[in-house]
N, C-alpha and C positions, 0 to 999 in steps of 0.2 A: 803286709804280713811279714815278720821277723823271719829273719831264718830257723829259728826254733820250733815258730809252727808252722814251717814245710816240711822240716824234718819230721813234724809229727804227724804231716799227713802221708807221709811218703809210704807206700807199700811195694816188698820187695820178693822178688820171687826168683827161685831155681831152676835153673833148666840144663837137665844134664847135656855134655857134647856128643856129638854122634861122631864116627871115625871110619872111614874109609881106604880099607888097604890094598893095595893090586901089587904082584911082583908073583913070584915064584915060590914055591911050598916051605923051603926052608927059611925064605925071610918071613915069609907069613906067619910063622912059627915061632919066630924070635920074637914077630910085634903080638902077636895072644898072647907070651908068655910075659911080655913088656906089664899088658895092657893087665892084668891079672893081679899080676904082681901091685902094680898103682892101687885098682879097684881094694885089695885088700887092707893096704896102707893106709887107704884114703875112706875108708867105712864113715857111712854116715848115719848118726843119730834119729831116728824119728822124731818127727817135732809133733809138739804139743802148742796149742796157742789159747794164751788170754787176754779177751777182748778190755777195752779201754775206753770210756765215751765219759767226754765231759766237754765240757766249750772249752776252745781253743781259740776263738774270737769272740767278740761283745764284748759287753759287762762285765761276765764275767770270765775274763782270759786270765786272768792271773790264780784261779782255781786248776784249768787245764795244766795249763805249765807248770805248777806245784806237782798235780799228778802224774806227768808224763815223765818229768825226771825223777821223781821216785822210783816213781813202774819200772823205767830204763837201769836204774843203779839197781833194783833186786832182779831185774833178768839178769844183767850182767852178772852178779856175784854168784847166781844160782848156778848157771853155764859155765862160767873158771871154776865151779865146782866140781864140774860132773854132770850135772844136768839133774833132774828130779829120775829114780826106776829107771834108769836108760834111754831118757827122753831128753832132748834138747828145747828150753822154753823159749817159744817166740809171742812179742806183745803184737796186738792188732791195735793202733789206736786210731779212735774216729773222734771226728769233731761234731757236734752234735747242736751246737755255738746257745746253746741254753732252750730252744726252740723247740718245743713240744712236738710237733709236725716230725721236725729233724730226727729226734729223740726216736718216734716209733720207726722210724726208716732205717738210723742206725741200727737200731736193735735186731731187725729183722736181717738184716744185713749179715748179723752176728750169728745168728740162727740158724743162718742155712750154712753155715760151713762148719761139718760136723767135727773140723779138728781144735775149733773155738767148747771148750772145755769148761771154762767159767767167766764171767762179767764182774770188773769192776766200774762203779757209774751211779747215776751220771751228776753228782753233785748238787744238782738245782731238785729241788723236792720236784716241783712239778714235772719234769722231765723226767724221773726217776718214777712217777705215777704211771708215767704213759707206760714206758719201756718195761715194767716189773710184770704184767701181762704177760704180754711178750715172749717175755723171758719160762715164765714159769710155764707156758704154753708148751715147748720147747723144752723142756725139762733141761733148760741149762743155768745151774746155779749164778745166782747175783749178788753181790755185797755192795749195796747200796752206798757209796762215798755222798759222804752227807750228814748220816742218820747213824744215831751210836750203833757199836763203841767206834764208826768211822767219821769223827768229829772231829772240826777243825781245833789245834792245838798251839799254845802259844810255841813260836818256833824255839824264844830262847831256853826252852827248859828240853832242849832236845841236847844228846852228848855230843860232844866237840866233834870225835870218827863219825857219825854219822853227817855232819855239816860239813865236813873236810869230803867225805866220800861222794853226798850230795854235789858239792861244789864241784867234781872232778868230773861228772857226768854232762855239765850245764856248758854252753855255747860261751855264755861270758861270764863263768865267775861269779854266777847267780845263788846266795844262800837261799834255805829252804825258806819254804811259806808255810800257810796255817793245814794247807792239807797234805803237804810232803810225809810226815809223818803214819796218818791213816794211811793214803796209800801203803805207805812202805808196808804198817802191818797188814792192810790188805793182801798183799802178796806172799807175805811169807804165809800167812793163813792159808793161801789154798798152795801152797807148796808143801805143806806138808798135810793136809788133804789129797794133796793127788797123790804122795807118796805114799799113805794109808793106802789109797782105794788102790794104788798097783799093786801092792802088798798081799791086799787081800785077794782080788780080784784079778790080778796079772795084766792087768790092763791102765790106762786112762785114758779113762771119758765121762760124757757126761755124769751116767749114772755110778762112774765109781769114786769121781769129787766129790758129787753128793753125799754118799754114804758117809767118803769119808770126813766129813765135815760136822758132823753129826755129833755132837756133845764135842766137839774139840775145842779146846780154850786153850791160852799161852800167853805169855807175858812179854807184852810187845812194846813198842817205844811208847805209848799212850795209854799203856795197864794193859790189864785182861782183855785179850780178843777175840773173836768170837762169830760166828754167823746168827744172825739176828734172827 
């Protein structure tokens, strides 16, 4: 397996430090006042996360990797933004490797972690059969990668900043493929989705994606896009 798809299976987690002070009232006093002062500087964003399933190995591995760096270049851009409402976006991505079987495990996978907000996936019709269940079970919206308007696009009619941007994400120098594209507007789609439904609703989560996603259209790298 490349280094590409380790880095895409890799899941990373937080864990704050704990700190233990002993001495005397007056230095005890100096390190709260230390430790306060940090804590405020150092504020951290609530995360929001969107999940990711397509093969990262078989057949079809070069679909995965079109999506993962897509996915990776609009979280990035999203975050040096600002984040979406005050929310910091993190991608989950799973490999699913085209396998039906796989397919409902990831998704359930997805399911149960209620800060997974929405699904993009999973590329292979039949895999995307199994998992859309699933999904809708779950009341967690899914954009199908696959199936219009998230359809694979010829790459050279994609603009030059996006291929240079693309490129700058990828392990070696890798230009887009036919599903880089969809992804990408996959993302921005529910980016500004979630920004609606925090808008409205003060929140993001599932049910305020949803809403907001709801008649919303926009003019993405591969036309009008849209939730199907």
């Amino acid at each position: 397996m490349s280094s590409a798809a380790a880095d895409a299976g890799n899941q990373y987690s937080v864990v704050s430090n704990q700190f233990s002070v002993k001495g005397n009232w007056p230095l005890l006093t100096v390190y709260c006042l230390l430790l306060t002062v940090l804590a405020g500087c150092a504020s951290v964003q609530p995360v929001v996360k969107i999940g990711l399933v397509a093969p990262f190995e078989g057949a079809q591995r070069e679909l995965g990797y079109d999506a993962i760096y897509a996915a990776r270049l609009a979280v990035r851009e999203i975050n040096q933004s600002g984040g979406v409402g005050g929310y910091r976006v993190a991608l989950v991505a799973l490999d699913d490797r085209g396998d039906v079987q796989l397919a409902g495990e990831t998704a359930v996978s997805l399911t149960v972690d209620p800060k997974v907000v929405a699904v993009i996936g999973h590329g292979v019709m039949e895999t995307t059969a199994v998992a859309q269940p699933i999904y809708a079970e779950a009341n967690l919206p899914l954009l199908p990668l696959g199936n219009p308007p998230f359809t694979p696009q010829d790459p050279a009619l994609l603009p030059t900043e996006f291929q240079t941007a693309y490129n700058a994400v990828t392990p070696f120098d890798e230009t887009a493929g036919p599903y880089a594209a969809a992804t990408y507007d996959a993302m921005q789609l529910l980016f500004q989705a979630m920004a609606a439904g925090e808008a409205t609703f003060g929140t993001i989560d599932r049910d305020s994606v949803t809403n907001g996603l709801t008649a919303l259209k926009y003019d993405g790298l591969v036309g009008t896009v849209f939730q199907p």
